[in-house]
C-alpha positions in Angstrom: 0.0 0.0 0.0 1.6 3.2 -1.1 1.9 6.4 1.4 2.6 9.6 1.3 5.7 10.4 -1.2 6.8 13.3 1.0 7.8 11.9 3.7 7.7 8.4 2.6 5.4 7.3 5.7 2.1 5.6 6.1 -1.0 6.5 8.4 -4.0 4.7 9.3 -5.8 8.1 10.6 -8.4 8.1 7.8 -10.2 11.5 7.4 -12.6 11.4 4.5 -14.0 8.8 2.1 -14.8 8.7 -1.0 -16.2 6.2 -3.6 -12.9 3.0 -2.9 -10.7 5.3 -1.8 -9.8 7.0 1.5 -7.7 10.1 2.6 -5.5 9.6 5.0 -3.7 12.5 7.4 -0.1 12.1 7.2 2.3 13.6 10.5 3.3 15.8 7.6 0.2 17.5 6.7 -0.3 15.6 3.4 -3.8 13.7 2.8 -2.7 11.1 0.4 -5.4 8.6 -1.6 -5.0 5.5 -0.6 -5.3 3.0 -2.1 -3.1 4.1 -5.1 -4.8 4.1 -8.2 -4.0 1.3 -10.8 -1.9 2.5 -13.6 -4.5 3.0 -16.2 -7.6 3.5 -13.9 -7.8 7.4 -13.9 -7.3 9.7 -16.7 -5.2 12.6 -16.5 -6.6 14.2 -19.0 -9.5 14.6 -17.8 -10.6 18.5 -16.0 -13.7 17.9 -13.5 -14.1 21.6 -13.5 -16.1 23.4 -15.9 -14.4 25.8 -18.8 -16.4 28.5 -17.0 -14.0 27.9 -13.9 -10.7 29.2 -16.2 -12.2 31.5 -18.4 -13.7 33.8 -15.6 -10.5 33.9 -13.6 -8.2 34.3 -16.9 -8.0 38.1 -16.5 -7.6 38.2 -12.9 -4.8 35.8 -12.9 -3.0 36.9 -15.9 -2.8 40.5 -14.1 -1.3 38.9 -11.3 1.2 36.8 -13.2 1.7 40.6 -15.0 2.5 42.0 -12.2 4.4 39.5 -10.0 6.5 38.0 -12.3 9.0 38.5 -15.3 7.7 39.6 -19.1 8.9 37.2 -21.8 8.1 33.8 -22.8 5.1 32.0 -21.0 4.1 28.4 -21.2 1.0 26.9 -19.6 1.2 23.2 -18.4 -2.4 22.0 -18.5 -3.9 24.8 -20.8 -7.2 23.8 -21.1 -9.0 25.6 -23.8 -6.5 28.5 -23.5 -8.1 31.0 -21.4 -5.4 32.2 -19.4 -3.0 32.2 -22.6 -4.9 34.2 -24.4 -5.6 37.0 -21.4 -1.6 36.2 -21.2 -0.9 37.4 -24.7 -2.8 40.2 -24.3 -0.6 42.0 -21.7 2.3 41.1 -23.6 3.6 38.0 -23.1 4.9 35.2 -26.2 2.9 32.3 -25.0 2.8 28.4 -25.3 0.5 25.8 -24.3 1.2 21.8 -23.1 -2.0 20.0 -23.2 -2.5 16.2 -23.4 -5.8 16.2 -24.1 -5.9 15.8 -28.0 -9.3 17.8 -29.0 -8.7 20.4 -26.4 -4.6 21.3 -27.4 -5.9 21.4 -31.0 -8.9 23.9 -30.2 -6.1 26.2 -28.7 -3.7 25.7 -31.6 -6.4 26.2 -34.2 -8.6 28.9 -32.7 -6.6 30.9 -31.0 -3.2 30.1 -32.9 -1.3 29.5 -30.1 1.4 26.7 -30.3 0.8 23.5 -28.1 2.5 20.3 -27.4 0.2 17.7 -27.0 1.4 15.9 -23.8 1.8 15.3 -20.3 4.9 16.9 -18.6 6.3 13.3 -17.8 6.7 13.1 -21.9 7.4 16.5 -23.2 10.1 16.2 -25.6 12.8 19.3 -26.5 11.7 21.3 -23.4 14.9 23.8 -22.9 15.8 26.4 -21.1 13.9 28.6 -23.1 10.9 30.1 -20.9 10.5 32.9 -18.4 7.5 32.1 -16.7 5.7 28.3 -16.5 2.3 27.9 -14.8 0.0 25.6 -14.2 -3.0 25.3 -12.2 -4.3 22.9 -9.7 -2.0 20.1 -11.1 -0.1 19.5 -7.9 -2.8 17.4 -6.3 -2.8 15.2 -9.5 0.8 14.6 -10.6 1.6 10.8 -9.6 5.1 12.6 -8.8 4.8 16.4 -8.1 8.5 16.7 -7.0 9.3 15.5 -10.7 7.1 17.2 -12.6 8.3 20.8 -10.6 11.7 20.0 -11.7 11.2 19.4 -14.9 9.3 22.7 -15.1 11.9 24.6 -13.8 14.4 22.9 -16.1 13.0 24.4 -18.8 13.6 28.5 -17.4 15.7 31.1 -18.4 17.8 32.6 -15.8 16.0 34.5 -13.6 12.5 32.6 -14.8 10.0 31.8 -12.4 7.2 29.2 -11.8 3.9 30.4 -11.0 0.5 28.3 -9.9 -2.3 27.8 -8.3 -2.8 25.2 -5.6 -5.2 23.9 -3.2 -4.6 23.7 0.6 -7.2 21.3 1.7 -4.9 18.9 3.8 -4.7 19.4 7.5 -8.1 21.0 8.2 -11.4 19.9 10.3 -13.0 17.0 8.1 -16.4 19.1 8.4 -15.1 21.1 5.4 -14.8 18.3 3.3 -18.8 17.2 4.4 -19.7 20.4 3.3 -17.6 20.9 -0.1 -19.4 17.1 -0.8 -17.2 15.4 -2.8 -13.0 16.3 -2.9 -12.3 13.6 -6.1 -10.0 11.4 -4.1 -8.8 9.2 -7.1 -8.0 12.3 -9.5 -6.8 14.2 -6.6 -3.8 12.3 -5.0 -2.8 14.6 -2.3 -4.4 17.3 -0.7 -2.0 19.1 0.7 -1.4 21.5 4.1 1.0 24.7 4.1 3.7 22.7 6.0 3.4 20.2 3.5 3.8 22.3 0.7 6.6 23.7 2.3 8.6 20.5 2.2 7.2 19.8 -1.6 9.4 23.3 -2.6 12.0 22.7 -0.8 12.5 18.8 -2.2 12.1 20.5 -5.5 14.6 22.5 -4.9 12.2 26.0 -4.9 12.7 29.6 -3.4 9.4 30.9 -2.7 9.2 34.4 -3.6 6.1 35.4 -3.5 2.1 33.7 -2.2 -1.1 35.3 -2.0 -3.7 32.9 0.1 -7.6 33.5 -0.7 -10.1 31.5 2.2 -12.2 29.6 0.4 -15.0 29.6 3.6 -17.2 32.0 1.9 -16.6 30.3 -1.5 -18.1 26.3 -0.2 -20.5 28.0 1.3 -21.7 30.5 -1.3 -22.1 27.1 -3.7 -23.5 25.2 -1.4 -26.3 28.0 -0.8 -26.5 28.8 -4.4 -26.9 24.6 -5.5 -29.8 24.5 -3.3 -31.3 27.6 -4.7 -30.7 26.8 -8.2 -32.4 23.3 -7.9 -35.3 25.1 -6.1 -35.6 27.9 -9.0 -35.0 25.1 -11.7 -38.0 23.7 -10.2 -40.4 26.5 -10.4 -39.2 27.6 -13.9 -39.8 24.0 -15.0 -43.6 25.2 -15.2 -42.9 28.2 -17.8 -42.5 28.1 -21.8 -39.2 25.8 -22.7 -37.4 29.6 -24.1 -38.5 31.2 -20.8 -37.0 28.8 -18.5 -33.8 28.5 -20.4 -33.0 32.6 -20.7 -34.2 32.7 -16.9 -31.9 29.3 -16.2 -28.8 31.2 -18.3 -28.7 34.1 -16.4 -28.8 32.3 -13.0 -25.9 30.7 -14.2 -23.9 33.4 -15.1 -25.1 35.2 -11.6 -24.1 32.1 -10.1 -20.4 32.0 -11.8 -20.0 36.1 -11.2 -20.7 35.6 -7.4 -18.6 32.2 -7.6 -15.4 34.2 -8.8 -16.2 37.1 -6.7 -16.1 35.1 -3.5 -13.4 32.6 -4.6 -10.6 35.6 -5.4 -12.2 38.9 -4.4 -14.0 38.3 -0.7 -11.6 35.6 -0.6 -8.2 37.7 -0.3 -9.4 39.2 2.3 -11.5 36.2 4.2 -10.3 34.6 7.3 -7.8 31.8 6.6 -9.6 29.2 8.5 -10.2 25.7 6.3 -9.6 25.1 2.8 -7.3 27.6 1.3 -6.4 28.1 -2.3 -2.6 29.7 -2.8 -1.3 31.8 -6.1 2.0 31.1 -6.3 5.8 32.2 -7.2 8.5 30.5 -6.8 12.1 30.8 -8.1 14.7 27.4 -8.1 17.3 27.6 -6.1 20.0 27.5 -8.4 18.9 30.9 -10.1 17.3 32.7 -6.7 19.4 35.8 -5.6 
């Protein structure tokens, strides 16, 4: 039975379940899955979350990477559909894409004409040092070998380039959060991971952190839990009107839904208590190029 790959241990202090697996809380911080997925059972190309989740936040975060870290070359690991590419490009930066997902990498390549290497990181051929900012987001929880794929992505910076991400900290907090965010995706999700245990990820990977904003994701679970119930309830009472109605009432629900989502994820939360879940922008420097 594998544990956690941080600190090489195994617990038997179980703190959520999920479908076959558990999550176990390491002495480290780390929840790992357990048990391991067999090779083959989950695929990684797969993105639970809804395009809606990346293309509202595109802006915000490409600002951020704008402002916190160098101008120059950009490649996105895991670029989706391209959203944060093409806000990317528009404040200046030359950008590439790494996408294993075959119709998705060639949607970005073709529709927004943005050059993509259809792979995972654990493959990506003729990646040099040629890059001055790599970023990825919410990968960390999925790599089968997150110290790997870090260094690989900081193998392929310039002097003086910089990682930047997103990441979840859901490791290491009351198991009450995870009853009322409903269902983590312990399979997909391999680690969920606490502050201390990101702490010794970077430093295995041989990372300088030079700079983290935290956002409280408390009034995020609960804004979505509120807003699932009242969406199911609305759904219910629009169900009654004309089909063309229903759906232009049901559209606009959803896009009140996904403003308030992205409002309370990024905006309340930057400035929410940091009690529970967490989510962490990120950037971090390797050691060999940090001043």
């Amino acid at each position: 039975m594998a544990g956690c790959f941080l600190c090489q241990k195994q617990s038997d202090r179980t703190v959520w379940r999920e479908r076959a697996y558990e999550g176990r809380l390491c002495s480290c911080g780390m929840v790992y899955t357990t048990p391991s997925p067999p090779p083959g059972t989950i695929d990684f190309t797969s993105d639970p979350h809804p395009c809606e989740f990346y293309a509202d936040s595109a802006d915000y975060k490409a600002d951020w990477i704008a402002r916190y870290c160098p101008r120059g070359r950009l490649l996105e690991v895991g670029c989706g559909e391209g959203f944060l590419l093409d806000a990317a490009r528009a404040r200046g930066y030359e950008v590439f894409g790494m996408e294993p997902h075959a119709d998705r990498a060639r949607r970005v390549k073709e529709g927004l004409g943005i050059a993509v290497q259809q792979c995972l990181i654990e493959d990506a051929h003729s990646l040099k040092r040629e890059f001055d900012v790599v970023y990825h987001c919410d990968l960390l929880a999925h790599f089968p070998d997150p110290i790997r794929c870090l260094r690989l992505m900081a193998a392929s910076l310039r002097d003086g380039g910089v990682l930047c991400f997103e990441v979840g900290v859901l490791g290491a907090i009351s198991p009450l959060w995870y009853r009322l965010i409903g269902e983590i995706g312990l399979g997909p999700h391999l680690w969920l991971y606490s502050e201390a245990a990101l702490d010794s990820l970077f430093a295995q990977a041989g990372l300088t952190i030079e700079r983290v904003q935290r956002f409280g994701l408390g009034p995020y679970v609960f804004l979505n839990k509120a807003a699932g119930l009242l969406k199911a309830m609305a759904f219910r009472l629009l169900s009654a009107l004309p089909r063309s109605g229903g759906r232009r009432i049901r559209e606009r629900l959803d896009r009140l839904h996904r403003r308030l989502s992205f409002i309370s994820r990024y905006r309340i939360g930057a400035v929410a208590p940091r009690i529970g879940p967490l989510t962490l922008l990120v950037v971090a420097r390797p050691q060999d190029y940090a001043a």
